[in-house]
N, C-alpha and C positions, 0 to 999 in steps of 0.2 A: 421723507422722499419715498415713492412708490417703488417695490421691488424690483418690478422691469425697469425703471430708470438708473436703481443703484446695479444691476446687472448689465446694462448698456454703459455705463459711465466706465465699469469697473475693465469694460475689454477692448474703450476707446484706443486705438492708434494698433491693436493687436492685429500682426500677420502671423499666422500657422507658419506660412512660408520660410520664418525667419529661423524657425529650430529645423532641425533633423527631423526628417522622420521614421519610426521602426517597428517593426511588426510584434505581435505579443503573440505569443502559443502557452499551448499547455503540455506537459510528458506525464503521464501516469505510469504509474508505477505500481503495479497487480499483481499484491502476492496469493497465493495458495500453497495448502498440505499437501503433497502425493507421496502416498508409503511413507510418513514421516519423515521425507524432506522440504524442505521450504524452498518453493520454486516460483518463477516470477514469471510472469507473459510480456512474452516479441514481437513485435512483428517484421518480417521480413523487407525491405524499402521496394519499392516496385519500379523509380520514377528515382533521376540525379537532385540532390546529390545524395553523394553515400549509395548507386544504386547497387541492388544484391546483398546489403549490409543489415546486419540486425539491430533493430532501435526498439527504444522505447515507443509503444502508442502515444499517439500525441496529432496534434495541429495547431492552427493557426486559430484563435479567436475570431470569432465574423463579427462585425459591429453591432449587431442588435444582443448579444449575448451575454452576460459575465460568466466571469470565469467557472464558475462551479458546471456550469451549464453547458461549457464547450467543453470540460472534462468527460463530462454524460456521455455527451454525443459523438466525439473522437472514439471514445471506450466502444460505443456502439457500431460505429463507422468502420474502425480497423479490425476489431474483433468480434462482432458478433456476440458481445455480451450486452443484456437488454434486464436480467434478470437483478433482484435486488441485491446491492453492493452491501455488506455490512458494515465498511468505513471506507469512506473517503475524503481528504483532508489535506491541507494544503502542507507541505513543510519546507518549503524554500524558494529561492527563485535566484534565476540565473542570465549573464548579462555583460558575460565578456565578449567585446567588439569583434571575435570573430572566432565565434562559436557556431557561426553559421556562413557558410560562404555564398552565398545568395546574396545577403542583406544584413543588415545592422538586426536581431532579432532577439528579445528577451524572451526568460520562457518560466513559468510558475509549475513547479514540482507538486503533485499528488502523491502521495499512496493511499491504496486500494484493499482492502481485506473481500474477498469471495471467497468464502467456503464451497467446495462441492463445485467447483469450476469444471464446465463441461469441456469439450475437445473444442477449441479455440476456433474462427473461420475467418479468414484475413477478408476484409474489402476496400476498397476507397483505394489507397494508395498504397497496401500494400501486397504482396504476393501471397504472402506466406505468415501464419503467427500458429506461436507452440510455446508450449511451456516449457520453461528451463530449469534445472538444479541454481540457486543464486552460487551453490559452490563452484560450480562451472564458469560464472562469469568473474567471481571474486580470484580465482586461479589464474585467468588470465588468458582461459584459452580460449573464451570466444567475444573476440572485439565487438564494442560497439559503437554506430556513428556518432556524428556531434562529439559533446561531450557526455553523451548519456551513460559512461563506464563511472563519471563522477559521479551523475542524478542518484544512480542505481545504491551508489556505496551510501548517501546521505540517506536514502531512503530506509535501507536497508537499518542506517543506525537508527533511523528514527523507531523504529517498527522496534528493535530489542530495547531501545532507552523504553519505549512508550511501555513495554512487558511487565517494566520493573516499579512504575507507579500510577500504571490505567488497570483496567478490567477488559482490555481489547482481548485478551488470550481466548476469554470464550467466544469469542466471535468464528473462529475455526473449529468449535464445536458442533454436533446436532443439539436441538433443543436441550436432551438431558444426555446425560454424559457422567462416566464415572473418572474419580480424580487421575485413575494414569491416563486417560484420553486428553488429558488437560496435561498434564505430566510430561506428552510426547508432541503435544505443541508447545510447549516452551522448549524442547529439548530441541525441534526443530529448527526454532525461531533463531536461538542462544546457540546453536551447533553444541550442544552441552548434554553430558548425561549426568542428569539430576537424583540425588538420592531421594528416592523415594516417599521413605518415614519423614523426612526434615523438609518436603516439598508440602507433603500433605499438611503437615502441623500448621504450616506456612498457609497456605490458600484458607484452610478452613479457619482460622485466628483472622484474617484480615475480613478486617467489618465490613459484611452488606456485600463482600463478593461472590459469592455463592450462597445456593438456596437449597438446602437437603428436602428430598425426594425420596421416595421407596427406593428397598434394594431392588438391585438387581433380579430378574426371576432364574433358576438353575436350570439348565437346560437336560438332556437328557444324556446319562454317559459321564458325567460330568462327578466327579469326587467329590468326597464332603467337605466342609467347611463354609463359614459365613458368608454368604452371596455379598456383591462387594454395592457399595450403595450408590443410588443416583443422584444428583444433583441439575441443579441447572444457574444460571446467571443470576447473581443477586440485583439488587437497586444502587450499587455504589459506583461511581464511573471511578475514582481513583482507589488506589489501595492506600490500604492505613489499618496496619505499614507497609510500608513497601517491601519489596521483594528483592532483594540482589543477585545479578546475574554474576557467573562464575569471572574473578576476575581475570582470566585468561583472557577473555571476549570485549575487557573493558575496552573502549576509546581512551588509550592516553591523551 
């Protein structure tokens, strides 16, 4: 039987009409470094509901798009970032019937790694978007709509679980980078201050994630001893072995 026949046979007596229908969006979730805090981008609601309220970027999927594609472009829409993302990736999706008061509305979680995130510029719908300490919203003091105080916290786990057996950590690096500049991104990431000597033994032991580079050059004024060395990203995406974060910060 010809394709189009077994595709026509297969949707005979089918009405759309008979199910519900509900809208899909996307929420990204946009971390960055500032001064060795891990902080995430808002944007302010411009437009009900939640309006004046701080949310995650995000919208509504348009029909010719999939999802990866309406993440871009929301990202670009409310914020004004256009510039290359170092990771974007889906890690959840959410779907309780009134998570949105408008409409029956599902919605697929990203997070986002930009290093070097410039001063944010809200458009589309919303007022206002800045960068946040994620302590400040883990604390409690600054509410967010929907349910995006939930998105935020999965996100957030995802981004520390992903620390402890990806290679994502140099993604918040410049090209080359010396091991505490790596050091003070996990320590951001983990809320953790990392021993040093037991980190280093750590990153340079785990295969293919890192690539030694010349030292460092001494600058002028500067005391003696060994210039400290550079590196850059190896070819490994997972670690092996893994890395554990301090178990204070675990997810029981």
């Amino acid at each position: 039987m010809p394709p189009s026949e077994q595709t026509g046979n297969s949707i005979a007596g089918y009405d759309p009409d008979d199910y519900p229908r509900f809208a899909v969006t996307v929420d990204v979730v946009v971390f960055t470094i500032v001064e060795q805090d891990l902080q995430v981008l808002l944007i302010q609601r411009n437009e009900p509901p939640f309006l004046g309220r701080w949310a995650l970027p995000g919208g509504f999927v348009r029909p010719d798009e999939n999802l990866d594609q309406a993440a871009v472009r929301e990202l670009a829409e409310e914020t004004g970032i256009h510039q290359h993302v170092g990771l974007l990736e889906q890690f959840g999706s959410y779907g309780s019937p009134d998570r949105d008061p408008r409409m029956r509305v599902v919605t697929v979680g990203y997070w986002a790694i930009v290093p070097d995130l410039p001063s944010p510029t809200a458009g589309s719908d919303a007022s206002h978007a800045e960068l946040v300490s994620v302590a400040e919203v883990e604390g409690g003091r600054m509410p967010l709509a929907f349910d995006h105080e939930g998105i935020l916290a999965a996100a957030v786990e995802a981004a520390r679980s992903s620390f402890e057996n990806r290679t994502v950590g140099t993604l918040f690096c410049q090209p080359d980078f010396k091991i505490s500049d790596l050091r003070q991104v996990y320590n951001a990431v983990w809320n953790a201050q990392l021993d040093a000597g037991n980190f280093q033994r750590k990153v340079t032991s785990a295969e293919g994630f890192l690539t030694k580079l010349q030292s460092a050059p001494v600058r002028s004024g500067e005391k003696g001893g060994r210039p400290a060395s550079l590196w850059t990203a190896g070819p490994a995406e997972k670690l092996n072995p893994p890395i554990s974060r301090p178990s204070k910060d675990r997810k029981e």
